[in-house]
C-alpha positions in Angstrom: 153.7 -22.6 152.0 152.7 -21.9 155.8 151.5 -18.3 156.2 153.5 -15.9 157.9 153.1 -15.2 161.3 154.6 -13.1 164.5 153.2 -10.2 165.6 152.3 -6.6 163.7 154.6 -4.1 165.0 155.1 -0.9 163.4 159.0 0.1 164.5 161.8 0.8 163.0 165.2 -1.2 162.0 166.8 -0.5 165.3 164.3 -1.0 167.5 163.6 -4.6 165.3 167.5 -5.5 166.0 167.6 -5.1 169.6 164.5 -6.5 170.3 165.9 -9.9 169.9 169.2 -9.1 171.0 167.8 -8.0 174.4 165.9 -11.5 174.6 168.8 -13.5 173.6 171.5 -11.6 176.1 172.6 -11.6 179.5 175.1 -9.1 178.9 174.7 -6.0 176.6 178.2 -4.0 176.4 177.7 -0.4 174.5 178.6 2.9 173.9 176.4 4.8 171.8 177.0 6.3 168.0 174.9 7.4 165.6 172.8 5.6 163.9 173.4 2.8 166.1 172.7 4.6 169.4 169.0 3.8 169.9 169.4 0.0 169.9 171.1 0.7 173.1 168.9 3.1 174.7 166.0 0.8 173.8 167.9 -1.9 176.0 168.9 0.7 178.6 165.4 1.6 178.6 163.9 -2.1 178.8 166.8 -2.9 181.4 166.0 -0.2 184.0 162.5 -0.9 184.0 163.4 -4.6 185.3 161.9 -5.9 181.5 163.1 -10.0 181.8 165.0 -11.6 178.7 163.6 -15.0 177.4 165.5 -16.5 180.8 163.4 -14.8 183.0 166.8 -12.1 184.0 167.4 -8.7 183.6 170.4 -8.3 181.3 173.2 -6.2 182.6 173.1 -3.5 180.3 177.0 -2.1 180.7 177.8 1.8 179.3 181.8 1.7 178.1 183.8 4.9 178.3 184.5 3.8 174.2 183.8 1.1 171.6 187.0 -0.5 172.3 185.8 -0.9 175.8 182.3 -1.8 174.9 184.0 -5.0 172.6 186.5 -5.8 175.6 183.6 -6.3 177.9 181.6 -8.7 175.1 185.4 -10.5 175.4 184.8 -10.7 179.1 181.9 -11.7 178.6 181.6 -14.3 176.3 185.2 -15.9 177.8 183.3 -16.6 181.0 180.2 -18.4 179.5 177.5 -15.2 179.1 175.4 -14.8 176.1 176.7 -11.2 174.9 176.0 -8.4 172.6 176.8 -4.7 171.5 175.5 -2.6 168.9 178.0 -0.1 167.1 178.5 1.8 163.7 181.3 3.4 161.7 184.4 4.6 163.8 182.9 2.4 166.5 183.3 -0.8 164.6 186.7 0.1 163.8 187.7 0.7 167.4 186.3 -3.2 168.2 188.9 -4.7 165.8 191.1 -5.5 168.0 188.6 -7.8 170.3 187.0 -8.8 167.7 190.2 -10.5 166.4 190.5 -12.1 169.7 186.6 -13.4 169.9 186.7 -15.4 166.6 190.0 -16.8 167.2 188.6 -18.3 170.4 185.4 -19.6 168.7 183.3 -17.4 171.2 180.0 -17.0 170.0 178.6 -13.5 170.2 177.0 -10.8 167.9 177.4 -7.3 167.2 174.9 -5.8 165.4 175.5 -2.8 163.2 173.7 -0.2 161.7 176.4 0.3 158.9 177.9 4.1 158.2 180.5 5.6 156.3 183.7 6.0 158.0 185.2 9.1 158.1 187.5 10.4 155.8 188.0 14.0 154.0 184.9 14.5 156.4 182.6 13.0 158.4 179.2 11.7 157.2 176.3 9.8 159.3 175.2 8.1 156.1 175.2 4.8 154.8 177.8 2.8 152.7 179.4 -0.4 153.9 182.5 0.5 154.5 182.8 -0.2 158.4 181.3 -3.2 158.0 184.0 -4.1 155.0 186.6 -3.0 157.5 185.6 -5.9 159.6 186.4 -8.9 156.5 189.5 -10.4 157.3 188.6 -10.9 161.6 187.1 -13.9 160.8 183.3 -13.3 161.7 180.4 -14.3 160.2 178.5 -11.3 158.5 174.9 -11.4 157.9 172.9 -8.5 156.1 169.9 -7.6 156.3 167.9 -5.8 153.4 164.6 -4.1 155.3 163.3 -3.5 158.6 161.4 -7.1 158.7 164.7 -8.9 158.1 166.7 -6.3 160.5 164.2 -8.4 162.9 164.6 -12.1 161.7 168.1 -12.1 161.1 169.0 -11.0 164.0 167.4 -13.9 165.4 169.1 -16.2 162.7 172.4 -14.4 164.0 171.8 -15.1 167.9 170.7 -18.9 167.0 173.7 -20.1 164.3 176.5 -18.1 166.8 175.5 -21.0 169.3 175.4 -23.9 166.7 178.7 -22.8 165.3 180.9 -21.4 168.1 181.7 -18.3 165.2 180.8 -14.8 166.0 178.3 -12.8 164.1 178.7 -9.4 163.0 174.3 -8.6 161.8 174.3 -5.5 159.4 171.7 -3.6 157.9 172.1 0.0 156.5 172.1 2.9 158.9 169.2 5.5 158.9 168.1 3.9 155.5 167.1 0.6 157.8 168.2 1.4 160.9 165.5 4.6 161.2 163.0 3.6 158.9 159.6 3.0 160.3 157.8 -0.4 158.8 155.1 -2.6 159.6 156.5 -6.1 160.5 155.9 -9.3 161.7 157.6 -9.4 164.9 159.4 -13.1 165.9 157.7 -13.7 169.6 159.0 -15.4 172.7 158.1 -18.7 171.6 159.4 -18.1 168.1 162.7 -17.1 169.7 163.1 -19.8 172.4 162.3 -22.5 169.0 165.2 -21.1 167.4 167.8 -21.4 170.2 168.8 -25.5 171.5 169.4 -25.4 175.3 172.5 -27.4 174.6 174.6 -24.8 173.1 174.1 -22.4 175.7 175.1 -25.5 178.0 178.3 -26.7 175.6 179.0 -22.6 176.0 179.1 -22.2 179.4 181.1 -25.7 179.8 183.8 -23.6 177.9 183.4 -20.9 180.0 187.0 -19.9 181.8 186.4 -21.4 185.6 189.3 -22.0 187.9 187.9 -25.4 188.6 188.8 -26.5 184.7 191.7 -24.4 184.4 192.6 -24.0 180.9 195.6 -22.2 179.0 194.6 -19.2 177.0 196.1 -16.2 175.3 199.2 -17.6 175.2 201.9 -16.6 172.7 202.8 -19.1 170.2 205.7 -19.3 167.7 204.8 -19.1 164.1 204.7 -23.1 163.4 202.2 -23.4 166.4 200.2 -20.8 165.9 199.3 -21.7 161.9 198.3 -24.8 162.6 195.8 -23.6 165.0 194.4 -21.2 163.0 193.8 -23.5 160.2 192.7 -25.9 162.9 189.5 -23.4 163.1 188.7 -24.0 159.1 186.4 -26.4 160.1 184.1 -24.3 162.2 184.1 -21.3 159.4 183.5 -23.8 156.8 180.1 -25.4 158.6 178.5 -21.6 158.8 176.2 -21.5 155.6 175.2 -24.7 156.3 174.2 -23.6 160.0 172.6 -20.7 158.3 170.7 -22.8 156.0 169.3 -24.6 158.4 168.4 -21.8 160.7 166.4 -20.1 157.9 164.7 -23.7 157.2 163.2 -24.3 161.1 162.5 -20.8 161.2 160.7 -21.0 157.7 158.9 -24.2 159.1 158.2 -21.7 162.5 156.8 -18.3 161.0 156.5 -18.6 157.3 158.9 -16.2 156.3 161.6 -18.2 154.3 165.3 -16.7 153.3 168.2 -17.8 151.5 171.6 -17.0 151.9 171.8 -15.9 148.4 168.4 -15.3 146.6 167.4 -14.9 142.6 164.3 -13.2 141.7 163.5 -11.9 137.7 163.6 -13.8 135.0 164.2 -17.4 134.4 165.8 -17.1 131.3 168.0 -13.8 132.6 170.7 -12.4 130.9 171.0 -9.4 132.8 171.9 -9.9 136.5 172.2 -7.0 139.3 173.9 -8.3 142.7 173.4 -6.4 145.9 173.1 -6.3 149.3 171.3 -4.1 151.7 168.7 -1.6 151.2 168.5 -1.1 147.8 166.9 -4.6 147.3 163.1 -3.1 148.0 163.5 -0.6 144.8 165.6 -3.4 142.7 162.8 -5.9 143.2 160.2 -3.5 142.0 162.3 -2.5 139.6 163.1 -6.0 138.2 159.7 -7.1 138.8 158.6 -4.5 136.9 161.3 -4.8 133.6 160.3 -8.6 133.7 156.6 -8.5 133.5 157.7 -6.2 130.2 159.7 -8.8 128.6 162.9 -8.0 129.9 165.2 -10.7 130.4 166.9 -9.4 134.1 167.4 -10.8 137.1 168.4 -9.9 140.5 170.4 -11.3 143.3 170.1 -10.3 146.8 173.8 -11.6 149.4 172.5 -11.9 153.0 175.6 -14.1 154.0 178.6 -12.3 153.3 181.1 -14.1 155.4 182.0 -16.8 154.8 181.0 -16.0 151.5 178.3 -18.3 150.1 179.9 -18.7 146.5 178.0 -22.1 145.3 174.8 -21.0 146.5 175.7 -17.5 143.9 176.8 -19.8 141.3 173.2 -22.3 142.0 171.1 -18.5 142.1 172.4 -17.4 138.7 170.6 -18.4 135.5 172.6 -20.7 133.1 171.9 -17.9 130.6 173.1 -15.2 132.5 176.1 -13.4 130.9 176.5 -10.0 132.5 176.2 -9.2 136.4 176.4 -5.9 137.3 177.7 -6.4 141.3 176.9 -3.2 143.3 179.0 -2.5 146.0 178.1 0.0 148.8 182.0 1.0 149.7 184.8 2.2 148.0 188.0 1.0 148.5 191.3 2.7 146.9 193.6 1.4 144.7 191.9 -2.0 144.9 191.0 -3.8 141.6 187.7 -4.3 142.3 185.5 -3.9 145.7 184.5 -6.2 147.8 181.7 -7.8 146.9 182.6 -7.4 143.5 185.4 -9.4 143.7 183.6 -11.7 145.7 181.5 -12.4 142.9 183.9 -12.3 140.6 186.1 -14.9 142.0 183.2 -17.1 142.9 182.1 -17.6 139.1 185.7 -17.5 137.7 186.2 -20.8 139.8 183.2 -22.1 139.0 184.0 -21.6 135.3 187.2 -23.0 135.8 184.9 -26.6 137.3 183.4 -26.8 134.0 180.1 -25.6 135.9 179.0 -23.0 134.0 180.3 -20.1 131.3 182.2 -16.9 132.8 180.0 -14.2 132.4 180.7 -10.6 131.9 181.3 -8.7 135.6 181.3 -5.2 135.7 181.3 -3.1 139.2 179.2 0.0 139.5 178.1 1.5 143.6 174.8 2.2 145.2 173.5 4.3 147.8 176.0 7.4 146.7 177.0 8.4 142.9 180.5 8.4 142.1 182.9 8.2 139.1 185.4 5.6 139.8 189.2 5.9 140.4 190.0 2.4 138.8 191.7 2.2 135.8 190.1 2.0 132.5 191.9 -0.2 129.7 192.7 1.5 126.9 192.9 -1.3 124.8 191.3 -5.0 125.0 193.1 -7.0 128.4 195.0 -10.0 127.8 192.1 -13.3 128.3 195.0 -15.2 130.5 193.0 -14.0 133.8 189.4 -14.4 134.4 189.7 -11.5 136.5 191.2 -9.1 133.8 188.9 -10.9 130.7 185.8 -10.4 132.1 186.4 -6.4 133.7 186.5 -4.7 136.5 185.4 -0.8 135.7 182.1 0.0 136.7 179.7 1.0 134.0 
């Protein structure tokens, strides 16, 4: 395996982020919250002092009077051909919905990246969970996470590079203040490194698409139910090619800087039994944790999600040990009167199908959180479920 390689830098997960998106942009719509904030000032910064992208321009750094504003302008944006990108958290996230609906349904590439926060609910709190970025599921963007402030940097990258191969927006996450403000030593991805990852004939196929009075197209139109369903399954397709696209971006940029990822990847033991899934911050103390219960005999494992959307579910299924039969799936969001959270039933769903292939055995799935202790809401069976739904057989209380 090549050696890693990039530039030392000692920055934080913000600064890491918006490093590359400043390269990779001509047009940087924001309007700053916390923790987000600083990945636009460092742009705002690097913008008034006339600091080129990796096209030798200046991007036009844009201030919004609101999120919604800052998304509308990445619309603009990206409709007329510009590489594009905004940085955002929380309420702001939620305030993009609408555009961000609009931007995946028109196969516009473009990134947003996040530095993930609790939306507000009895109160207001500027720490982490997921649940802005959960908020975000059904708009039919990619979501990438990142885990640490060296992949806040690389994914990013991966992010800018497979929106232009695959025409679907990415929405890059990584956990506010606990990444986003933590200072690290990493191996920064240089111009060169950059420019590799990026094929001059997307950003050419993108601008061809670009609205242009002199290849007038129809768009935005309304459309009667009939019509308008068969265009959005028309868009499978593109959704369906992203882990491939992601796959491949982590293999040239593997092959580039040494620093190889998956979209879903197993460390522990071989012969696990035990498996913890997560995704976010809390892999660096899982690993050592794991690491540590192997080396004493302790049949657990450990799987880290980077691609969340669309959700990699045979490359879980491939991660997981044939001899696996609990996973504990750690969600960092809470979501009411659900069955199970996100991920969880991700995860849950991915393996029941798989079981139902003849692939592997169901294990046993339990849901528990991270980043915050809580007691859960969910119901707990008083006696055994009936085994007629892998969902109900194999449980969804967390421990």
């Amino acid at each position: 395996m090549r050696e890693p390689v990039g530039d030392w830098a000692t920055i934080d997960g913000n600064e890491a982020a918006a490093r590359v998106a400043y390269a990779l942009s001509e047009v940087i719509a924001l309007y700053p919250i916390t923790p987000a904030s600083p990945m636009g000032e460092h742009c705002d910064d690097w913008a008034s002092a006339g600091r080129p992208n990796l096209f030798g321009t200046v991007p036009e750094v844009l201030a919004m009077q609101s999120e919604a504003g800052a998304a509308g302008a990445l619309h603009g944006a990206t409709t007329r051909g510009a590489l594009a990108s905004t940085f955002t958290a929380s309420q702001g996230l939620l305030l993009m919905l609408p555009n961000m609906y609009k931007i995946a349904g028109e196969l516009s590439p473009a990134v947003i990246h996040v530095a993930a926060r609790t939306v507000a609910t009895h109160a207001l709190s500027i720490f982490g969970d997921h649940s802005d970025v959960m908020a975000a599921r059904p708009t039919g963007w990619a979501m990438l996470g990142s885990g640490s402030v060296q992949e806040a940097a690389d994914l990013a990258l991966i992010s800018h590079s497979a929106t232009l191969e695959s025409r679907v927006p990415f929405l890059h996450f990584f956990d506010g203040f606990r990444t986003s403000h933590e200072i690290s030593k990493v191996r920064l991805p240089d111009d060169d490194d950059i420019a590799a990852m990026i094929d001059e004939r997307w950003i050419a196929q993108h601008r061809m698409r670009a609205l242009d009075p002199d290849r007038p197209v129809l768009r935005g139109s309304a459309q009667n139910p009939d019509v308008f369903f068969q265009a959005r399954e028309a868009g499978n397709p593109f959704t369906l090619a992203v882990p491939a696209i992601v796959e491949g971006a982590f293999a040239r940029f593997a092959e580039r800087t040494g620093r190889r990822y998956g979209l879903v990847d197993y460390v522990g033991a071989p012969d696990a039994d035990r498996v913890v899934v997560l995704m976010g911050s809390g892999i660096g103390a899982a690993t050592e944790a794991v690491g540590a219960l192997a080396a004493a005999g302790e049949k657990v494992g450990l799987v880290q999600v980077r691609l969340f959307r669309p959700f990699p579910s045979e490359a879980l299924v491939a991660a997981l040990p044939e001899s696996v039969r609990a996973v504990a799936v750690m969600d960092r969001t809470k979501e009411p009167g659900a069955v199970a959270d996100p991920l969880h039933l991700d995860v849950i769903a991915s393996l029941a199908e798989a079981a139902a292939c003849g692939l592997r055995s169901m294990p046993r799935v339990i849901g528990g959180a991270t980043g915050s202790r809580r007691r859960s809401s969910r119901r707990r069976w008083s006696r055994p479920p009936s085994t007629t739904s892998p969902l109900l057989r194999h449980g969804t209380t967390s421990p």
